[in-house]
KETORBA-787396 format. One record per residue (C-alpha): residue number from 1; residue in one letter; x, y, z. Coordinates in Angstrom, 1 decimal. Last residue first. Layout:
@pos = NUM | code = A | u = X | v = Y | w = Z
...
# end
This chain:
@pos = 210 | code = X | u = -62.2 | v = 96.9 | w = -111.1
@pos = 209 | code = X | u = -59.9 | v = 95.7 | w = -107.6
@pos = 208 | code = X | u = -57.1 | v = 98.5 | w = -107.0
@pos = 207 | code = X | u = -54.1 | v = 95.9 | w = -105.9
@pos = 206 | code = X | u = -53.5 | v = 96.4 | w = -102.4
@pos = 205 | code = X | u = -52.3 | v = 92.7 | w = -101.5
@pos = 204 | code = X | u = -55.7 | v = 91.9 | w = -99.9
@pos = 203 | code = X | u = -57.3 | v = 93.0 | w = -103.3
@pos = 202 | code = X | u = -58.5 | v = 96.2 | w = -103.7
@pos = 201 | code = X | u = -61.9 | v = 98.3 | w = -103.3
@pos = 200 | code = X | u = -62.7 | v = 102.1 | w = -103.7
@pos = 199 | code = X | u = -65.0 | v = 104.2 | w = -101.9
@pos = 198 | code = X | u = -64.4 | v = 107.7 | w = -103.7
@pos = 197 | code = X | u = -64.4 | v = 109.1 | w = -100.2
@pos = 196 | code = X | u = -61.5 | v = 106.3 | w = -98.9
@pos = 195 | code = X | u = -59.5 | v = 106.9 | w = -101.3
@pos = 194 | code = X | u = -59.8 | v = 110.6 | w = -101.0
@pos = 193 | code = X | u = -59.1 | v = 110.1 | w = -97.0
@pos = 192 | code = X | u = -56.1 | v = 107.8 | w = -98.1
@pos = 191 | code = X | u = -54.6 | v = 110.6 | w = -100.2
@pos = 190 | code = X | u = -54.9 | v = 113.0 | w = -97.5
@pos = 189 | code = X | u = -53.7 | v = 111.0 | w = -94.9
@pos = 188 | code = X | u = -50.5 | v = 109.5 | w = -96.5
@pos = 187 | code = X | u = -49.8 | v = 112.8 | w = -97.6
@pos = 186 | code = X | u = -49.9 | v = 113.9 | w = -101.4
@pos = 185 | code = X | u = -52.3 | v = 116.8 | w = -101.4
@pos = 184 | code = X | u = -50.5 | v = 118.6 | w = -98.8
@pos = 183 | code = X | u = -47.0 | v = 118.3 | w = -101.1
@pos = 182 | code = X | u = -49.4 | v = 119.8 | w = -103.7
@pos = 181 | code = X | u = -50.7 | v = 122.3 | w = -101.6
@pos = 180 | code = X | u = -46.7 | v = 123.7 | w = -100.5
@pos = 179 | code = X | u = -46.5 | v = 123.9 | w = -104.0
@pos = 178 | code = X | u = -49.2 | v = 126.1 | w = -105.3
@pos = 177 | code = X | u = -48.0 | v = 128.0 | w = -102.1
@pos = 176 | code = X | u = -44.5 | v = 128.2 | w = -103.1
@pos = 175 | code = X | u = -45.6 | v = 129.2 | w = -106.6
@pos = 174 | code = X | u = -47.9 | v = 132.0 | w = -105.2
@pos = 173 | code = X | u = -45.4 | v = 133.1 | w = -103.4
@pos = 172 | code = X | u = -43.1 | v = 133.5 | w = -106.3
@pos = 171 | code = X | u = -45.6 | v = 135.5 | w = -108.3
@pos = 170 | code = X | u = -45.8 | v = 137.7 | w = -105.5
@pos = 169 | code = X | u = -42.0 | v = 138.4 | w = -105.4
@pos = 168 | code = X | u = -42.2 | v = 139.1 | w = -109.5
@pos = 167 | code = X | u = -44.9 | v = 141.9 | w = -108.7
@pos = 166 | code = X | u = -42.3 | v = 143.2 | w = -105.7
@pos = 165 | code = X | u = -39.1 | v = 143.0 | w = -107.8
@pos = 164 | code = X | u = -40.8 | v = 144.5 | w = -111.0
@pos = 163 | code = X | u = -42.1 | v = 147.7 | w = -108.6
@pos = 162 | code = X | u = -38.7 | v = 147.4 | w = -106.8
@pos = 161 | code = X | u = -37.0 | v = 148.5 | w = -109.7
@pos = 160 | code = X | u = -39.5 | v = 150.8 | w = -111.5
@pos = 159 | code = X | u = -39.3 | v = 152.7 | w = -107.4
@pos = 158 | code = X | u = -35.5 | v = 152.4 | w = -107.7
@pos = 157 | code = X | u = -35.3 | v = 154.1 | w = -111.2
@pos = 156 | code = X | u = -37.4 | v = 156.8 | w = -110.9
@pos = 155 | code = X | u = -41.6 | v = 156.8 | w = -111.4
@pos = 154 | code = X | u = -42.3 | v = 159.5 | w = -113.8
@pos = 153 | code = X | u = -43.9 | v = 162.5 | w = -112.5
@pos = 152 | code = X | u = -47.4 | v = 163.4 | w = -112.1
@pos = 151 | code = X | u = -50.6 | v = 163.4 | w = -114.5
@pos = 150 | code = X | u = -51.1 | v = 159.7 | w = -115.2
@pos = 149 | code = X | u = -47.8 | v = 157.5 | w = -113.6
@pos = 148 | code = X | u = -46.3 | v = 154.1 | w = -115.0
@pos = 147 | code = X | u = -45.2 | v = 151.2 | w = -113.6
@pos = 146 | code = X | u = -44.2 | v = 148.4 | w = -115.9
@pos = 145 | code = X | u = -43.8 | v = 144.4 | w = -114.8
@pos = 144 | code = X | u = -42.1 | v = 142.5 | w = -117.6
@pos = 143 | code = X | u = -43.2 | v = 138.4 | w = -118.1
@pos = 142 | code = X | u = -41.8 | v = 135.4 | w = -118.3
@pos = 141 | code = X | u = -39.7 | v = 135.8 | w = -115.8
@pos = 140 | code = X | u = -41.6 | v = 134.9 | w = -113.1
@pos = 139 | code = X | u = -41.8 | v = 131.4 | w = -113.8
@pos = 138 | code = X | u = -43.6 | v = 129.6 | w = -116.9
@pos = 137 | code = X | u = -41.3 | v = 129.2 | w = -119.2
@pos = 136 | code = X | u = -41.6 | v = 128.4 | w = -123.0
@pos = 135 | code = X | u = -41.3 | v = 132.2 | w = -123.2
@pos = 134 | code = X | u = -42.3 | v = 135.0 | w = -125.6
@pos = 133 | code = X | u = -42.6 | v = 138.0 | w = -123.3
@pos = 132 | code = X | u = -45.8 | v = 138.7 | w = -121.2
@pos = 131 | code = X | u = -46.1 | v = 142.5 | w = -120.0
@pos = 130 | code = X | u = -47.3 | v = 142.7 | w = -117.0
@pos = 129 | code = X | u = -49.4 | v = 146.0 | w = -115.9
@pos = 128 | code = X | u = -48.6 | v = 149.2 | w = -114.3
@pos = 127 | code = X | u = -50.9 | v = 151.9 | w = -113.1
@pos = 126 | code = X | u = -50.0 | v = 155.0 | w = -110.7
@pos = 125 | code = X | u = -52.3 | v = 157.4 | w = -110.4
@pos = 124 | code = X | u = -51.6 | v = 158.2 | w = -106.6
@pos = 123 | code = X | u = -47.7 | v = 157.2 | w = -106.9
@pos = 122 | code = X | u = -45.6 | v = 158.1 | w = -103.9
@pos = 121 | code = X | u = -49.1 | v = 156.7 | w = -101.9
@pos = 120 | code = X | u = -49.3 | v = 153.7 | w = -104.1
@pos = 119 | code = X | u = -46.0 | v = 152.9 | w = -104.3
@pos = 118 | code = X | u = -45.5 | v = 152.7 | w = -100.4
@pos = 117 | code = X | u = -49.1 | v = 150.3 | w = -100.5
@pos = 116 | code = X | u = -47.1 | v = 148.0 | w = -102.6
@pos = 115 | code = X | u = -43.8 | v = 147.6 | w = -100.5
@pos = 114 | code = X | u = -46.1 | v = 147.4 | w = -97.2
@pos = 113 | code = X | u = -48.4 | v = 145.0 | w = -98.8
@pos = 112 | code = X | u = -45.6 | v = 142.7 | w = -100.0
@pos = 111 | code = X | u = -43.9 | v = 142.9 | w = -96.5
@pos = 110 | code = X | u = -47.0 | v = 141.7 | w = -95.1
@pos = 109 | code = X | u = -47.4 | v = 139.0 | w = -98.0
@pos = 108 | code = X | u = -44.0 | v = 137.8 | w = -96.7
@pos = 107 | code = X | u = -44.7 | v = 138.3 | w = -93.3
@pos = 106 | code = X | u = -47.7 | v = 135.2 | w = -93.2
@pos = 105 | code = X | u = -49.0 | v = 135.4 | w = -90.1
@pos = 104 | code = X | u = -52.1 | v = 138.0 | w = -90.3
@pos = 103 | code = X | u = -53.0 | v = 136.5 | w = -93.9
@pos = 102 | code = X | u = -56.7 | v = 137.7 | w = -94.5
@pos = 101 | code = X | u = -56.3 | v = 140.5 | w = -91.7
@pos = 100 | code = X | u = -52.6 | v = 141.6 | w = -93.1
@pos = 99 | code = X | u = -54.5 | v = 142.0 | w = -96.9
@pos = 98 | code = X | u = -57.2 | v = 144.1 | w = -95.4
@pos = 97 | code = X | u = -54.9 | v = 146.3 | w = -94.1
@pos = 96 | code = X | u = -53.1 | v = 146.5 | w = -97.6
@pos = 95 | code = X | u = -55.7 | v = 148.3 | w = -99.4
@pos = 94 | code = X | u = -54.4 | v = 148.5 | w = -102.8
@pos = 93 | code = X | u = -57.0 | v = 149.7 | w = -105.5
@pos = 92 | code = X | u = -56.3 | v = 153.1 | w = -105.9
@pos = 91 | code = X | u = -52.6 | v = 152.6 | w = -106.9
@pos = 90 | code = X | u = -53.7 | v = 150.0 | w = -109.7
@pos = 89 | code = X | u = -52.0 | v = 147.2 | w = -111.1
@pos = 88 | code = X | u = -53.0 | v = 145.0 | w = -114.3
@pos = 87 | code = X | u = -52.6 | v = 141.7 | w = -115.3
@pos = 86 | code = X | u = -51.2 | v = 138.4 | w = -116.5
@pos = 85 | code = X | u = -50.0 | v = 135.7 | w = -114.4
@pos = 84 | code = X | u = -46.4 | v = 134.2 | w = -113.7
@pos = 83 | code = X | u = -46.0 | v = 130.8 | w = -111.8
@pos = 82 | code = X | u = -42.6 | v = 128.2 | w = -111.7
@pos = 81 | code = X | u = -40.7 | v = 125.5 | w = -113.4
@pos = 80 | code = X | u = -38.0 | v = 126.5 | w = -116.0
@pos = 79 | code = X | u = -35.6 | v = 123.7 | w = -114.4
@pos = 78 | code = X | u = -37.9 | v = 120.8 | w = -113.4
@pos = 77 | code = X | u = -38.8 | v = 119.6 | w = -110.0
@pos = 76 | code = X | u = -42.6 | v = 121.3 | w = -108.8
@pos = 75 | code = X | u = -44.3 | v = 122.6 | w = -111.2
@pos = 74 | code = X | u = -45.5 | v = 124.2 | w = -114.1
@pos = 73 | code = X | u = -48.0 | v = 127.6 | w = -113.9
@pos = 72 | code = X | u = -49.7 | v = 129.8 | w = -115.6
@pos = 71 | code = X | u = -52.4 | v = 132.3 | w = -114.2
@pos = 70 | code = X | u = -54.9 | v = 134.2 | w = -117.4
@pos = 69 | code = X | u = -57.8 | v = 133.4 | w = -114.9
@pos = 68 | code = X | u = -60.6 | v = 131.6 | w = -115.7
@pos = 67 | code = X | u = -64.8 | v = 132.3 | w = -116.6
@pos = 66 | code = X | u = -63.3 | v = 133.7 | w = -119.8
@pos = 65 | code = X | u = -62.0 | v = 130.5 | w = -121.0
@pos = 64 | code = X | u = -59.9 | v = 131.8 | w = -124.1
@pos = 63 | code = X | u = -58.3 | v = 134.7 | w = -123.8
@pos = 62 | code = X | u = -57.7 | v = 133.8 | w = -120.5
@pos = 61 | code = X | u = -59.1 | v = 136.5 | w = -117.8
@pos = 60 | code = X | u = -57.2 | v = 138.9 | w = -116.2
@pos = 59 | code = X | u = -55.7 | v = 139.2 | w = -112.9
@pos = 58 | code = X | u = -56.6 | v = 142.5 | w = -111.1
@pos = 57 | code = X | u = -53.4 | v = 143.4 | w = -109.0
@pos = 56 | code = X | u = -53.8 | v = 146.7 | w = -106.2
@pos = 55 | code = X | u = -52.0 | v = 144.6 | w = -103.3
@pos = 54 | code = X | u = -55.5 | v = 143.7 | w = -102.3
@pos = 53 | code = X | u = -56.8 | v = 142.2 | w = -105.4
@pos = 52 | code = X | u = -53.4 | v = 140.0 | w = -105.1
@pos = 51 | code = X | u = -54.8 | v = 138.5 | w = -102.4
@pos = 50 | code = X | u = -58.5 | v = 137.7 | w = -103.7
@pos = 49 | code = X | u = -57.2 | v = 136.8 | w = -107.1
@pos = 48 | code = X | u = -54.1 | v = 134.2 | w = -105.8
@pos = 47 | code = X | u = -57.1 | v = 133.0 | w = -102.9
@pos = 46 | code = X | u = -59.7 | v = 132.0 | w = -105.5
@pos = 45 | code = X | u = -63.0 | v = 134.0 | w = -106.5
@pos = 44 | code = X | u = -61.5 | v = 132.7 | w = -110.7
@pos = 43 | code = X | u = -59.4 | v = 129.9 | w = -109.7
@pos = 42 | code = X | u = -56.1 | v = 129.8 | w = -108.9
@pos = 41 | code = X | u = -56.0 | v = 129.1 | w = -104.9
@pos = 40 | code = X | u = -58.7 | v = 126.6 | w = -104.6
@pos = 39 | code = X | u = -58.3 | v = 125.2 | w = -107.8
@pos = 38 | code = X | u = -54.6 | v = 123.9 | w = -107.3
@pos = 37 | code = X | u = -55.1 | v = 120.8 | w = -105.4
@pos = 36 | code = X | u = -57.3 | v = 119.8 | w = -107.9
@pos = 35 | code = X | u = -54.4 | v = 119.9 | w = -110.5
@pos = 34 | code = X | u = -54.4 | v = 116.3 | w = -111.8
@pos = 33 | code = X | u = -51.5 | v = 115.3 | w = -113.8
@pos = 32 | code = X | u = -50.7 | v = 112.4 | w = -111.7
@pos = 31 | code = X | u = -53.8 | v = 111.3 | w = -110.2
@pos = 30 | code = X | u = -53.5 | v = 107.4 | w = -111.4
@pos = 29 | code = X | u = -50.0 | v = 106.9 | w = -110.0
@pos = 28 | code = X | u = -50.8 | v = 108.9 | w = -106.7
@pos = 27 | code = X | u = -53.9 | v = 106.3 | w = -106.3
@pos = 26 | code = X | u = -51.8 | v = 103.2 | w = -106.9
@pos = 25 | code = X | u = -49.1 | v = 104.1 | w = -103.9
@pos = 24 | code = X | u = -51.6 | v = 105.0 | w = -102.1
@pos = 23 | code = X | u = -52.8 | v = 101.3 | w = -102.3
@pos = 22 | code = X | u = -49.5 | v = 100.1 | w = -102.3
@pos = 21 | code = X | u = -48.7 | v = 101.8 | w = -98.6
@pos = 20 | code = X | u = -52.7 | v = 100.1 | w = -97.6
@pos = 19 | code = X | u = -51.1 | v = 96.9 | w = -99.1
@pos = 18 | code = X | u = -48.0 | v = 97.3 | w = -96.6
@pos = 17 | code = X | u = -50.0 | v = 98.4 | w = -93.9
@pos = 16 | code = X | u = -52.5 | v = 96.1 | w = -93.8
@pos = 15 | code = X | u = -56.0 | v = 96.3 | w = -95.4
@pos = 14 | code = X | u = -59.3 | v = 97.0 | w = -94.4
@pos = 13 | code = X | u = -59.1 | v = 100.5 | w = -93.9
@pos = 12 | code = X | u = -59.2 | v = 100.6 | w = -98.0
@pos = 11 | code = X | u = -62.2 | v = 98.8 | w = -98.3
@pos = 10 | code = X | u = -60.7 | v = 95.4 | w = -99.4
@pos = 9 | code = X | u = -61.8 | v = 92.9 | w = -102.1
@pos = 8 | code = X | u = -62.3 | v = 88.9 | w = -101.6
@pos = 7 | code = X | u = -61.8 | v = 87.6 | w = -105.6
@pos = 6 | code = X | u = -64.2 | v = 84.7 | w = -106.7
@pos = 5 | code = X | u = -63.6 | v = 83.1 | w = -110.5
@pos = 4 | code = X | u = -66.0 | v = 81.0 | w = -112.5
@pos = 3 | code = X | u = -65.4 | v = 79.2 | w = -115.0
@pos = 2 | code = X | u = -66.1 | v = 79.1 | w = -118.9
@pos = 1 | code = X | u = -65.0 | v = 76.3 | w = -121.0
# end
């Protein structure tokens, strides 16, 4: 025979602290996976292609997805985790005052800038691209920075060097920051405020209420 059940549901500010703990503890569980902490920095207009647009680097598209960029990425605990993208570099295009304005505290992009803008004035038709080996990675690694010269001499050997050190050193920074915005993304006060904006209900314990 059919009855009838009633169930009292929470807003999340509602609850106590232990169910509110459960509560996050529920949202995390469902989200895993989800990379919206990423899009601000990886998508096309996003701060990896604005910042690397200033050290002379235009990303490229994916071959398939035009409208996103050809950035790959796996993170944040397993061995072989870690960023490379795909792209081209351009001595004409590096302007690294503008990159110390957009990041005026962060020296590891300022000593990126300096590094690239040194190239670019040894090297005034320098080009170099990355060259994507066969890789189940996704760090650095996985692909070969090249720097090569139109009409003047041959980058030497230190230059090639620090060229792949400095194009594989911006690939780490964006990995650190792709992780520093997940570990954002996962706060107590973060995930509660997205709780709270998706307006969801539990029961007193914390249990998500559907």
């Amino acid at each position: 025979m059919p009855r009838v059940i009633e169930t009292t549901v929470y807003k999340f500010d509602e609850l106590n602290d232990k169910a509110k703990a459960k509560a996050r503890d529920w949202f995390r569980q469902i989200s895993a996976g989800d990379n919206d902490f990423a899009d601000h920095l990886t998508c096309k207009g996003g701060e990896f292609e604005t910042f690397a647009g200033y050290l002379g680097w235009t990303i490229d598209p994916r071959k398939q997805g035009k409208h996103e960029l050809a950035i790959y990425w796996s993170g944040f605990s397993s061995q072989g985790d870690g960023l490379h993208f795909v792209g081209k570099w351009n001595a004409n295009n590096v302007d690294a005052t503008k990159l110390k304005e957009a990041a005026p505290k962060d020296q590891e992009l300022h000593r990126l800038a300096d590094t690239f803008a040194r190239l670019a004035h040894d090297y005034r038709f320098g080009v170099g691209n990355l060259e994507e080996r066969h890789s189940r990675y996704s760090h650095e690694f996985a692909v070969h920075p090249v720097l090569w010269v139109e009409h003047e001499e041959e980058p030497n050997d230190n230059d090639q060097e620090g060229f792949r050190d400095a194009a594989r050193s911006l690939m780490r920074w964006m990995y650190r920051s792709l992780e520093e915005s997940y570990e954002a993304s996962q706060e107590d006060s973060n995930v509660a405020e997205v709780i709270r904006i998706n307006e969801y209900e539990f029961t007193e314990a914390g249990i998500r209420f559907e």
